[in-house]
C-alpha positions as CSV (number, residue, x, y, z in Angstrom):
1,X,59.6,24.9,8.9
2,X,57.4,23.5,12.0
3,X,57.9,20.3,13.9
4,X,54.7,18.9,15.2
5,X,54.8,17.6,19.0
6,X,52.0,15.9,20.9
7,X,51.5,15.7,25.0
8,X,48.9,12.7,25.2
9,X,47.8,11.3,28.9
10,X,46.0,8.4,30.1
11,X,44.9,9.7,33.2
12,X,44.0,13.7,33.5
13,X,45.9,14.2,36.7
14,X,48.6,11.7,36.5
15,X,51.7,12.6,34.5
16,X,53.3,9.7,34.8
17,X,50.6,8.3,32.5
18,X,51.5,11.3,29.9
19,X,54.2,10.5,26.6
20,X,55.2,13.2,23.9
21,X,55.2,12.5,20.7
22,X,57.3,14.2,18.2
23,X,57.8,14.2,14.2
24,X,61.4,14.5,14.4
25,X,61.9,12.8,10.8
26,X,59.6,15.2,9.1
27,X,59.3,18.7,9.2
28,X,56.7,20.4,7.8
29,X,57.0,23.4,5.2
30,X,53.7,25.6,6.5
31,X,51.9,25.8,10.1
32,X,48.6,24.8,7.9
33,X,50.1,21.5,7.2
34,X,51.5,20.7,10.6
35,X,48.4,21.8,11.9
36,X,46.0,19.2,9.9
37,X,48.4,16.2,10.4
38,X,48.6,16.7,14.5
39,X,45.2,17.3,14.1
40,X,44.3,13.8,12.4
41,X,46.9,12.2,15.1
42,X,45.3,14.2,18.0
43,X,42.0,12.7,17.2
44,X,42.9,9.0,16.5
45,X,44.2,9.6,20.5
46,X,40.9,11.3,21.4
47,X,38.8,8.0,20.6
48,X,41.3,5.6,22.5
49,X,40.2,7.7,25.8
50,X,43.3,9.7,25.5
51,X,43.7,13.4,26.7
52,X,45.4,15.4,24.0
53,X,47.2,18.6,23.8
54,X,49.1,19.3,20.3
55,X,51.0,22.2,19.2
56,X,53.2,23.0,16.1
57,X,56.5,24.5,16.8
58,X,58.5,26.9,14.1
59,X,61.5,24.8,13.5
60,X,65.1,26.4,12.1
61,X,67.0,22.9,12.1
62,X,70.1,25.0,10.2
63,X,70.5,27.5,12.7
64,X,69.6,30.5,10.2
65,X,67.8,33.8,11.2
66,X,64.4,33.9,10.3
């Protein structure tokens, strides 16, 4: 499983402008998939003058060995 998490600033060089985003509700079954939704989310913060970075994260919420 992945969880999707976004770092999106305002302003380049001032953090305090910067959130995080996370899909903590929905976990997502393949990196593909993940990858497409943070990618459609990424963008719609790209044309609002946003600076993006996105990542997906392999996920174990159960505490099992991979």
């Amino acid at each position: 499983m992945f969880i999707a998490v976004l770092l999106y600033c305002s302003i380049l060089d001032d953090a305090t402008s910067c959130d995080v985003m996370i899909r903590k509700n929905h976990l997502f079954t393949t990196e593909v998939e993940c990858k497409q939704e943070i990618a459609t989310i990424a963008q719609g913060l790209l044309v609002t003058g946003h600076y993006v970075k996105a990542k997906c994260f392999a996920f174990n919420p159960y505490g099992e060995s991979a």
